[in-house]
N, C-alpha and C positions, 0 to 999 in steps of 0.2 A: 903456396897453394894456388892454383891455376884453375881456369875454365875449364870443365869436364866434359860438362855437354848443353845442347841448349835446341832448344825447340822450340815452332812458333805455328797457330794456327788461330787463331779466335780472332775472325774475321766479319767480327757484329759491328767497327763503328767503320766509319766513313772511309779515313783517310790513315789506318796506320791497323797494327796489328799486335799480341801481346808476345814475348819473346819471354821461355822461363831459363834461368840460366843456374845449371849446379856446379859447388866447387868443392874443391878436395879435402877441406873441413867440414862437411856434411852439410853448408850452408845451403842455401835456395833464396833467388833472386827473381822476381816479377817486373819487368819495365815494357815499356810501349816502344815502339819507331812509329812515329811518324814521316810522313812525306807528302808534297804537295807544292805541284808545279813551278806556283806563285815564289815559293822559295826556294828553287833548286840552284841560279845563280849564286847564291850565300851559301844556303847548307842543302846538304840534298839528304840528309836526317836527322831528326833529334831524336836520342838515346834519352828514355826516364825513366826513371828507378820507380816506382810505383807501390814496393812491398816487398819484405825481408825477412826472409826464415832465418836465424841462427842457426848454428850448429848446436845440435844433440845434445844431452851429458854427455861427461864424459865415458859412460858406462857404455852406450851406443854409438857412440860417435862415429866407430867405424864402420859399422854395420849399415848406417844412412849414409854412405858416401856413395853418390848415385855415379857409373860410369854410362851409364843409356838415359836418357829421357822421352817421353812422347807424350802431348795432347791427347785425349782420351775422355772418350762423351759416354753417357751412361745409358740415354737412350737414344734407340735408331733416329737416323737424318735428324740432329740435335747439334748445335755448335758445342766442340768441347770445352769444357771448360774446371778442368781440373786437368793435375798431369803423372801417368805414370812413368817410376822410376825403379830401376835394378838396378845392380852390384854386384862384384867380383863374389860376396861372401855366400851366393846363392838365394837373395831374398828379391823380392818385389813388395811395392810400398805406394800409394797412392799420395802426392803432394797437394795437397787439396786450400788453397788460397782464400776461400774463404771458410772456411772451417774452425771453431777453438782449436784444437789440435791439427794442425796442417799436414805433419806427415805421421801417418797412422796408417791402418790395416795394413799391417805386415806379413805375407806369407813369404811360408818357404818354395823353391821352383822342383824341387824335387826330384833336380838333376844337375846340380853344382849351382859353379857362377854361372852368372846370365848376361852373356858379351854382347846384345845387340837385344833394343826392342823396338818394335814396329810395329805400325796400326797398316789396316787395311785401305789401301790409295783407290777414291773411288775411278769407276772405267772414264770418265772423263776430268780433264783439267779446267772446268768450270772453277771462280771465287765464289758464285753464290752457294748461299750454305743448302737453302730451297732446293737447287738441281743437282747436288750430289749427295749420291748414297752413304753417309756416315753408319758403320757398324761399330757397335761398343764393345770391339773384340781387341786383343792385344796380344801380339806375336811373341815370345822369347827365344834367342838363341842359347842351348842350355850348352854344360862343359860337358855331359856325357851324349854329345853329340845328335842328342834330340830335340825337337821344336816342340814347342808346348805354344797351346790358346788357352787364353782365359778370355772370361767376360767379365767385364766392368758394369756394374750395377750400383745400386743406392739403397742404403737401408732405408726402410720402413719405419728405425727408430725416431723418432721426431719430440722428443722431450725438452725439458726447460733447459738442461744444463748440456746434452750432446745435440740434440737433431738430426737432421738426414745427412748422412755423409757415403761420399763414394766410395767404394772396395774392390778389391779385386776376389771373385769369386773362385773359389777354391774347392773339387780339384778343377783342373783345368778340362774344354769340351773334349779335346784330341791331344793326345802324344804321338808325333812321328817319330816311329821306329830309329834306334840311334844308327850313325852312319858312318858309326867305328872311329872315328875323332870328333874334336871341339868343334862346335859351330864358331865360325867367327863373326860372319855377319849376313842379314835378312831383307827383302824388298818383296813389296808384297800387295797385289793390285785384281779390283776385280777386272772380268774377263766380260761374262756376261751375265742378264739377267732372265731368270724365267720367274712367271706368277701365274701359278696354279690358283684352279677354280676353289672357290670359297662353296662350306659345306656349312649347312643350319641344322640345328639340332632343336629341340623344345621339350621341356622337363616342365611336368604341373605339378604344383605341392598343394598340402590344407590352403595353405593363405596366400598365396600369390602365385603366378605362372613365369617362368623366364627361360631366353631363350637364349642358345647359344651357335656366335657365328663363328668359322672358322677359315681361316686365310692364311695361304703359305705362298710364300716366296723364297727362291732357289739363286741365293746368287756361284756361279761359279769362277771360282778364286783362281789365280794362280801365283805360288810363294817358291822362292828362288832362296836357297840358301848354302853360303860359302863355306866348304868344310874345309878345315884345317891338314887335310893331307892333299891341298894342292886341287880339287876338281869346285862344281858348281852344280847342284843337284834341282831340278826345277820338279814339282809336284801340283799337283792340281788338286784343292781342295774344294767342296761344295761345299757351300755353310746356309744351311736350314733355317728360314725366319718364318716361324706359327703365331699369328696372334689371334686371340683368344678373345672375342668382346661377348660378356652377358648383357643383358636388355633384360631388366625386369620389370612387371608392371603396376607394380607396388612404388617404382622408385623412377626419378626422372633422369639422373645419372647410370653411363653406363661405364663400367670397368672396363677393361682392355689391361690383358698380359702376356708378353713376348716371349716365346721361346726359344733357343739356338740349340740347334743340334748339326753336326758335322759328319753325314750319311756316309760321303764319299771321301776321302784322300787315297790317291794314287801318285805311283813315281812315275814321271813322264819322260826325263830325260836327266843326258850326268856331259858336263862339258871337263876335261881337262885343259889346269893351265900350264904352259911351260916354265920350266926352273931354268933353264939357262945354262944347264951342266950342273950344277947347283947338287951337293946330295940331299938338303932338305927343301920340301917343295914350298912352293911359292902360297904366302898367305893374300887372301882378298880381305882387305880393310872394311871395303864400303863399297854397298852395291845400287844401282836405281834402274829400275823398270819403266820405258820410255812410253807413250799410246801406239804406236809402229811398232811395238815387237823390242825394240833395239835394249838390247841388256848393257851398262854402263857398269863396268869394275874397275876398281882399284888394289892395287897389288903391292907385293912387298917388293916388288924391284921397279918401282919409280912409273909404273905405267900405267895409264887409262886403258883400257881397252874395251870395245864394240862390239858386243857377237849379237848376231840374229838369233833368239832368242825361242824358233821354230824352229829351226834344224839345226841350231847345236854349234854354228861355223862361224870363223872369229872374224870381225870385219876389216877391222882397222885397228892402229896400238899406236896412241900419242904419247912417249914421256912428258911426264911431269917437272921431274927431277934430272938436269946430269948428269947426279952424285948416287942415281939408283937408290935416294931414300925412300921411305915405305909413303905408299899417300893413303893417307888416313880417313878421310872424309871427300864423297863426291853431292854434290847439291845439282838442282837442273834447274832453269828459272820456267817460270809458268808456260809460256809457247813452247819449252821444249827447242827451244835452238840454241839458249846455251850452258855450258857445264861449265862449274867451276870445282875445282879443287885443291887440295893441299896436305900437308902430312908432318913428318918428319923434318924437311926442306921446307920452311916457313915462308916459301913462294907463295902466296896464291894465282891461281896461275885460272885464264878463261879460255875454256875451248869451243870454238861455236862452228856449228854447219852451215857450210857453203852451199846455199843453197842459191840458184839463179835466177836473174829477174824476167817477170813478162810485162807484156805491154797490156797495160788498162788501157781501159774504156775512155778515160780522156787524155789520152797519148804521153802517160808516165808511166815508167816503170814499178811495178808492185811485186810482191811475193808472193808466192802460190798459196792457197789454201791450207795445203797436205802436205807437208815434211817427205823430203823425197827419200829414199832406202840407200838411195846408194849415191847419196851426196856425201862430199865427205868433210872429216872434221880436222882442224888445224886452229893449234893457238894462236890467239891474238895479242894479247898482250899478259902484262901479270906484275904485282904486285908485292913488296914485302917488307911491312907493318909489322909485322912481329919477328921478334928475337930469338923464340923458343919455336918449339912443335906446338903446331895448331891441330887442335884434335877435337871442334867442334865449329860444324858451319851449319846454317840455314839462311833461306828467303824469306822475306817477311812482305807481303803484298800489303800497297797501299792505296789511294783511291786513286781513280779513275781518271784517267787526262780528260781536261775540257771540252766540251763539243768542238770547238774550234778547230781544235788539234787532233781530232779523230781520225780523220783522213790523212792526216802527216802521219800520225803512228802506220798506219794501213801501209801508206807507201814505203815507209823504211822498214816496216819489218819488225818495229819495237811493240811489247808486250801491250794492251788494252791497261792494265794498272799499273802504277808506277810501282817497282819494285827495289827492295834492300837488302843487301846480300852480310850478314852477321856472322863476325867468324872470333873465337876465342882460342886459349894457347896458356902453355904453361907461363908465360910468363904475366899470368892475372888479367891483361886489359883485354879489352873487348873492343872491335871494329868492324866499322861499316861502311857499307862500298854502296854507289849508284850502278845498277844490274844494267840498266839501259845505255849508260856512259861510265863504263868501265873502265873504257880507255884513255877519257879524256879530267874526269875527276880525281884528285886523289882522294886515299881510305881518311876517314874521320878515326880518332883514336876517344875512345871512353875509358875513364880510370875505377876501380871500384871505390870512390869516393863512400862512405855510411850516410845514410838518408837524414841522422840524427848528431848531435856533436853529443859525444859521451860525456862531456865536462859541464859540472852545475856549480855552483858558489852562492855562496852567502851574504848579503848587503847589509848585512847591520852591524854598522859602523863600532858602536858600543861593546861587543863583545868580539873575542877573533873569531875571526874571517875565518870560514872553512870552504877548500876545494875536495867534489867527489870525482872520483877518475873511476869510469865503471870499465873491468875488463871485460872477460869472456864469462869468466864464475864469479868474481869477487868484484866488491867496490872499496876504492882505496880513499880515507881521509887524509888530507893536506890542511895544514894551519897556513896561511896568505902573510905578506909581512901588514903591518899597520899602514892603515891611511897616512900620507906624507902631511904636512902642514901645508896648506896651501898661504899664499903670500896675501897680504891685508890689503882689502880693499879701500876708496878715499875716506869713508865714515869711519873706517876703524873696525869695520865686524869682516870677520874671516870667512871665507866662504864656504860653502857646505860639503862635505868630505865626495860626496857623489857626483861634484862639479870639479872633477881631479883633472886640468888641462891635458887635451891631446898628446901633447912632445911629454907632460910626465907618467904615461901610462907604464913607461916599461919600467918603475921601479915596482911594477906589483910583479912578485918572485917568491918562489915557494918558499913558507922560511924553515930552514934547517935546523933540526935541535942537533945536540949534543949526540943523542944516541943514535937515531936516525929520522930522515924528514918523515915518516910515518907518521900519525899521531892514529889513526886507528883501520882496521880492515874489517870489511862485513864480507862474510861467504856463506851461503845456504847449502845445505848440506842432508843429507836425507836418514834414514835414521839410525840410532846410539850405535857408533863402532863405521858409521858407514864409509869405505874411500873414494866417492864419488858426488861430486856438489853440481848444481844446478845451474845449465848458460841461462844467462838474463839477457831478457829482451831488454828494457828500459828501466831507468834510476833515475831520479830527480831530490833536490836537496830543499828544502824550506826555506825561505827570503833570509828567517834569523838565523839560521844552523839549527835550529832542535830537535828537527823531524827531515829523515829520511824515509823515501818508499821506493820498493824496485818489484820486478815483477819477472818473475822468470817462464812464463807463458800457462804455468798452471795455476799458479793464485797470485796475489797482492799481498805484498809483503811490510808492511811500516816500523821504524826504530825508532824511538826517543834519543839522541843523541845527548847522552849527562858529560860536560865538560868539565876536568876538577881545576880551579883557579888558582893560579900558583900568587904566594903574598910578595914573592919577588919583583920590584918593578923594574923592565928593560929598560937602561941608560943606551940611545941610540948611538952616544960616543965610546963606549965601550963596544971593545970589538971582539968580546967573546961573545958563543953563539947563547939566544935567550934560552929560558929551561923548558923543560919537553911539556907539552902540554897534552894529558889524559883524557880520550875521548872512549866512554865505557855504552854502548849500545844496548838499549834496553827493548824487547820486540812488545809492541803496541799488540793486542789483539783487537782486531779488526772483524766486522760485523761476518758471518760467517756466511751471508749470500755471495760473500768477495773470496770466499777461500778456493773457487772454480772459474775464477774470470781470469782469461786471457785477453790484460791491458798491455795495449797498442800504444797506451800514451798517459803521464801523469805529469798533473801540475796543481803548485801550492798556490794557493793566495791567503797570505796571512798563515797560520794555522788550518784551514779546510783543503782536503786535497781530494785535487777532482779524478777520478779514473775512468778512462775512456775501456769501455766493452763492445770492438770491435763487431762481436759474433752476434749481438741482438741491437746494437744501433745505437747503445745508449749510454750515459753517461753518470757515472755515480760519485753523489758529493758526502763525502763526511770529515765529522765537526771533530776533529782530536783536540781541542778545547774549549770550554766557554768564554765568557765574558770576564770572567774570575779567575780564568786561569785555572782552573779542573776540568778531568775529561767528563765530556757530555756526553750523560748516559740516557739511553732508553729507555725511562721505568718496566716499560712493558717487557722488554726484550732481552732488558740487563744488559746489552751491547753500545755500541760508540752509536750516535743517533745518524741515518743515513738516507740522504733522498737520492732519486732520480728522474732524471727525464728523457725522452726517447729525441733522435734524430729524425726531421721525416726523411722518405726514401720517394723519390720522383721515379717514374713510370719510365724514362729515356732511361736509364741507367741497366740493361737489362743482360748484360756481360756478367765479367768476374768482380764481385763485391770486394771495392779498394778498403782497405782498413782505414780508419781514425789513424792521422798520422800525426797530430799535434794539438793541442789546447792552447787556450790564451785567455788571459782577464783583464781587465782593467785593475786597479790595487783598490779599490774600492769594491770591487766584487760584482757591478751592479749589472755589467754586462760579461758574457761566456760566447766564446768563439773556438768553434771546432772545425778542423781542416783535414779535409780529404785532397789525396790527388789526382781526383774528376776533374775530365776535362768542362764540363758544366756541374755549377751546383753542387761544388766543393767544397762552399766556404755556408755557416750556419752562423746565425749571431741569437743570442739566447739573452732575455733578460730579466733582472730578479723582479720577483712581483710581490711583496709583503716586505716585514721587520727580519731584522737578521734569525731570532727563534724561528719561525715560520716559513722562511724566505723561501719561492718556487721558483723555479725558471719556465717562463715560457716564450713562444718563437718569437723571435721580432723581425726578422727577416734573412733571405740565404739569395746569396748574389749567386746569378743565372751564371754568368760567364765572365771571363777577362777579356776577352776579343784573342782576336787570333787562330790562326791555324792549328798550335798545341799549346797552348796558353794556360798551364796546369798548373796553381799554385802550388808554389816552394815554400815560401818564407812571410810569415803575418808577423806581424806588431800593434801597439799600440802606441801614438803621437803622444797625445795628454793623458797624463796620469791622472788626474783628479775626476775622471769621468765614474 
């Protein structure tokens, strides 16, 4: 399973930007890049994983394999921050990152697969989110060779257990008439803007007066789409913004509600491309719409090519490839002076405009303002990091070179933000390039390493050791061999089985029975007769073996683990294997506010196992035993007795909400640490306040920052145990 596609736009912090990445088991991946001058010598990005969709049941699984992705805001000039996704199967689906259910509202497109999606590119290549026109519209290229828009919106629902979440609104504003083949691929940019006079209206009722204002704006689009029998079809859409604000004066709040409607589409122009003698005609991969007009394609015989985008007339044709493989994806970095792309031929290859120098003001040469027409384009250099076909690239802007260096960017012609060029490939890994030193850098390679180690085990010594190995649906029990004997110390007492020397770690080995190293499998499964069982996010095992919990993104799930004790004792000089040992899973029920939570993260201490509830902040502890050793019920409730406490949530933080990606205790319980991958105000420290019946957590303190440029906690511990 490989990179599919990957997108990046959410451009709220400082110095890096969010990248969403999908792969060919319906997964979905959330990381940052960072970049920042200070450290371009050493690395000139760091890749973080930040949040991890699984893949689907198996019942969908195919059906959420996303081949398009795109950032996607729900209300106008809004940074986006969710991302829509299509598929071959004809569906579109919002991935929504912070959400209980991340990928939800699925419609169908209502004209096949959907080979390309695209958001509306505002008329200028401004980064601040302030000065460009964000519409919350989203393009589809459909397989019965129609374009379809939707609008992306936000339910109104806002309850305890879903809340507000983005959709894609259904049907769509406009369908363009089909163009007798498959659309292959979309670019799509405003033109201009017009803002029509606002109109007031005034309505008086019994009990109050309110008055209603009216404002529309006209932006006029223009959407370029590659049809599968060889041409390039350019249309001109106007897409209608009404908002609607009541003023009433009963009330100090006033409402505001946006409308989209799509007056005009018209066909403007049709470009053919040549096949080369060819009898089937030439497909365009991947198209981009330049501020000058300059239409940028890629083709299925290895070529870039330029047309002027006003009359129709092709400028210039750089190969890519000079095997004539297909190139697949073309990207443009922020200035518009250079393209990169790649395909089939796992080159990535930069082509930049020669543009020429003039003499500044203080007698160095600088570059012009304006992008000249009829400069032309020639590769520079080009790269190849990957093995397979790369079939997904983007830019990802980072922050801002120093004042110092303001005027050196000016004079050489490099972009105002440091930029990173991320490109993905059947062959799984992910890379990135310096956009500015393309030529002089090599790519960084990132692995899809899991945020989390799927492996937990058992530390009490006294009974066997059990390992859990969680896969994709199921969690697999392993019996450990016995603690070794460690060698006597000068007094004569042996040392403690959990102080097992360094050099003798590797006699811990999974131990093998007779029948097989199994000793038991837990899989969740849906209901009586059903063939299809549940991917789990997270598993975790209890310090003694006796309690398992796993979570498969819809509830929290707990097992009492009954071991049967065999009266056989293993002679270690005997070298037949010991006898199978029976682990029989018994399912805990669990207080039933937990049967809707999507936990991000579970950890035991003792017998109490805490569940992190990414979706409202907070963290829920219950007792699956007492003091006594029976489970501790609720009088009231009849349930496992269960508290909670909330996370605070600081004001900077005003992006995409990172999940709870881990817990930690002290073995005395007395202190709770919860970890995010915030770049500030990550880390929370929680501590118990009463008697173990009683026991509350409250704040004790959350460290601001690590220092550092992208200083995101990974990995916490605790030093002393007896704290």
């Amino acid at each position: 399973a490989g990179s599919t596609a990957s997108n990046s736009n959410n451009n709220n912090e400082d110095d890096g930007g969010y990248v969403a990445v999908a792969r060919n088991d319906g997964s979905y991946q959330l990381s940052t890049v960072s970049v920042l001058e200070e450290f371009r010598r050493e690395c000139h990005s760091h890749w973080v994983p930040v949040c991890e969709i699984p893949a689907a049941t198996a019942e969908t699984a195919t059906s959420t394999t996303a081949t398009s992705l795109c950032w996607v805001t729900t209300h106008f000039n809004r940074p986006p921050t969710c991302v829509a996704a299509s598929g071959l199967l004809g569906n579109l689906w919002i991935v929504d990152f912070e959400h209980v259910q991340p990928v939800s509202c699925a419609i169908p497109s209502g004209g096949g697969g959907v080979f390309d999606l695209v958001v509306c590119d505002p008329p200028t290549t401004s980064s601040s989110t302030t000065d460009s026109q964000t519409l919350p519209l989203v393009a589809g290229a459909c397989q019965d060779g129609s374009v379809r828009i939707w609008r992306v919106a936000r339910t109104d629902k806002n309850n305890e257990q879903d809340g507000s979440k983005a959709m894609i609104v259904d049907p769509p504003l406009v369908t363009v008439p089909s163009m007798g083949a498959p659309i292959l691929s979309l670019t799509w940019r405003v033109g201009a803007i017009t803002k029509q006079s606002s109109q007031s209206q005034q309505q008086q009722q019994e009990e109050n007066r309110s008055s209603f204002t009216t404002k529309s704006t006209v932006y006029q689009t223009v959407l370029f789409a590659a049809v599968a029998d060889g041409t390039i079809r350019k249309y001109r859409i106007d897409v209608k913004q009404t908002d609607f604000t009541t003023t009433s004066t009963s009330s100090t709040n006033n409402s505001t509600t946006t409308e989209y409607t799509v007056p005009h589409a018209k066909s403007m122009l049709r470009m053919t491309i040549e096949s080369k003698g060819r009898r089937t005609p030439t497909k365009v991969w991947s198209m981009k719409l330049l501020q000058d007009g300059t239409l940028i394609a890629g083709n299925s015989l290895g070529q870039v090519q330029f047309w002027n985008s006003d009359t129709g007339t092709l400028i210039q044709t750089v190969m890519q490839s000079p095997l004539l493989a297909d190139v697949l994806k073309v990207v443009v970095s922020q200035n518009e002076s250079k393209v990169f792309c790649s395909g089939v031929d796992s080159r990535v290859v930069c082509i930049e405009r020669v543009v020429p120098l003039q003499d500044g003001n203080d007698g160095h040469d600088v570059r012009p303002s304006t992008l000249l027409d009829s400069a032309p384009w020639k590769i520079t250099y080009a790269h190849r990091p990957h093995s397979h076909d790369v079939k997904a690239m983007v830019i990802v802007p980072g922050a801002e070179y120093p004042n110092g260096d303001q005027q050196m960017t000016q004079k050489k012609g490099l972009p105002r933000r440091l930029e990173t060029l991320i490109s993905g490939g059947v062959d799984t890994k992910i890379c990135s390039y310096d956009v500015a030193f393309f030529d002089e850098k090599r790519p960084q390679t990132w692995y899809p390493w899991p945020l989390e180690s799927p492996i937990s085990t058992s530390s009490n010594p006294s009974q066997s050791r059990l390992l859990s190995m969680q896969r994709s649906e199921k969690v697999e029990l392993y019996r450990l061999d016995d603690l070794p004997n460690s060698p006597e110390t000068t007094n004569g007492e042996q040392k403690e089985h959990d102080k097992l020397l360094a050099q003798e770690a590797h006699k811990y080995r999974i131990k093998e029975t007779s029948a097989t190293d199994l000793v038991g499998t837990i899989q969740l499964g849906g209901a009586s007769g059903a063939t299809w069982s549940s991917r789990l996010l997270v598993s975790q095992l209890s310090p003694d073996g006796s309690f398992l919990a796993v979570s498969n993104g819809r509830s929290v799930f707990a097992f009492r683990l009954d071991s049967a004790k065999s009266n056989d004792a293993h002679d270690p000089s005997n070298e037949s294997p010991p006898s199978a040992l029976e682990v029989t899973p018994i399912q805990v029920q669990l207080p039933s506010k937990l049967r809707r939570v999507n936990a991000t993260a579970l950890h035991f201490c003792g017998n109490v196992l805490f569940v992190a509830d990414s979706a409202k902040r907070q963290i829920h502890i219950i007792h699956l035993k007492d003091e006594t050793g029976g489970e501790n019920i609720d009088e009231e409730s009849s349930e496992l007795s269960m508290s909670t406490f909330s996370i605070p949530k600081h004001q900077q933080t005003k992006d995409v909400e990172l999940p709870i990606q881990s817990i930690h205790t002290t073995s005395s319980g007395k202190y709770v640490v919860a970890m995010s991958h915030y770049r500030n105000h990550g880390i929370h420290i929680f501590q118990k306040d009463g008697n173990n019946g009683s026991a509350i957590y409250k704040h004790h303190w959350t460290i601001p920052s690590l220092g550092g440029f992208d200083a995101r906690p990974a990995a916490l511990t605790f030093m002393q145990k007896k704290l």
